[in-house]
C-alpha positions, 0 to 999 in steps of 0.5 A: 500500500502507498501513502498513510497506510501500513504496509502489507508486511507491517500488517502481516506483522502486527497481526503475527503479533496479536495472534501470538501463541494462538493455535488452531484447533489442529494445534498449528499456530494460527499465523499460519491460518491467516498467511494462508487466507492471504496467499489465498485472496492474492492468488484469487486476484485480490487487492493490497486492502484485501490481503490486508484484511486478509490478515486481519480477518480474525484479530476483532472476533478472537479479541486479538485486536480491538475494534477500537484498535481497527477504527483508528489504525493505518488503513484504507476503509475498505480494509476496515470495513472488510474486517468487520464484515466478516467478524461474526458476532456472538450469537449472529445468525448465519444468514445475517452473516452472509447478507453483511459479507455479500453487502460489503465490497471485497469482503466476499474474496476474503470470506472465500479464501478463509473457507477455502483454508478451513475447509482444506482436507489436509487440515481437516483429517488431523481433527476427531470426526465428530469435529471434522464433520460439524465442520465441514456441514458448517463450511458448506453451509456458509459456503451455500448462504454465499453462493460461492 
């Protein structure tokens, strides 16, 4: 990015850094998860305020990094109201969910290749299979509500 904005690696690093010591339900750490989702959405054509939000797409919604945080931070707007798009909140219907994501420029790509990453079958077969399965119907599910 160019201008008063964070760069792609300070980004990267900032979300490495509230994410520290997280792990996934694999055990993998979860820094890995959002370089994926963000290889995910360059590779599927997406923009630097993409893969910025890419990083940052779980750091509202795990108490990583305040929305407070994200509402004063270096980044373009479309980073910003990406992040929150697709940040569910607790106790959110699904189908609420998806109208935000589906309502929000960019925020779609960012959702696909976070779905794409969750629901890669090497990730997936690590995990018990009353988990990998609930999973999996959850991922289809979301993956239906957007049309992807």
């Amino acid at each position: 990015m160019i201008g008063p904005f964070l760069g792609l690696d300070e980004v990267a690093s900032i979300a490495a850094r509230a994410h520290l010591g997280q792990v996934d339900k694999a055990g993998r750490p979860y820094v890995e998860h959002l370089a994926a989702v963000a290889s995910g959405v360059r590779e599927r054509g997406g923009s630097d305020a993409q893969v910025a939000a890419a990083w940052l797409h779980d750091a509202v919604e795990d108490d990583a990094l305040s929305e407070e945080w994200l509402q004063v931070a270096a980044l373009p707007p479309e980073t910003k109201a990406i992040v929150l798009a697709v940040t569910k909140r607790a106790g959110e219907d699904s189908a609420d969910y998806a109208a935000r994501i589906l309502g929000t420029p960019g925020a779609l790509l960012v959702k696909e290749a976070d779905l794409a990453h969750n629901a890669d079958p090497a990730r997936l077969a690590v995990l018990d299979a009353a988990t990998r399965e609930r999973l999996e119907r959850k991922y289809a599910r979301m993956r239906a509500l957007l049309g992807l």
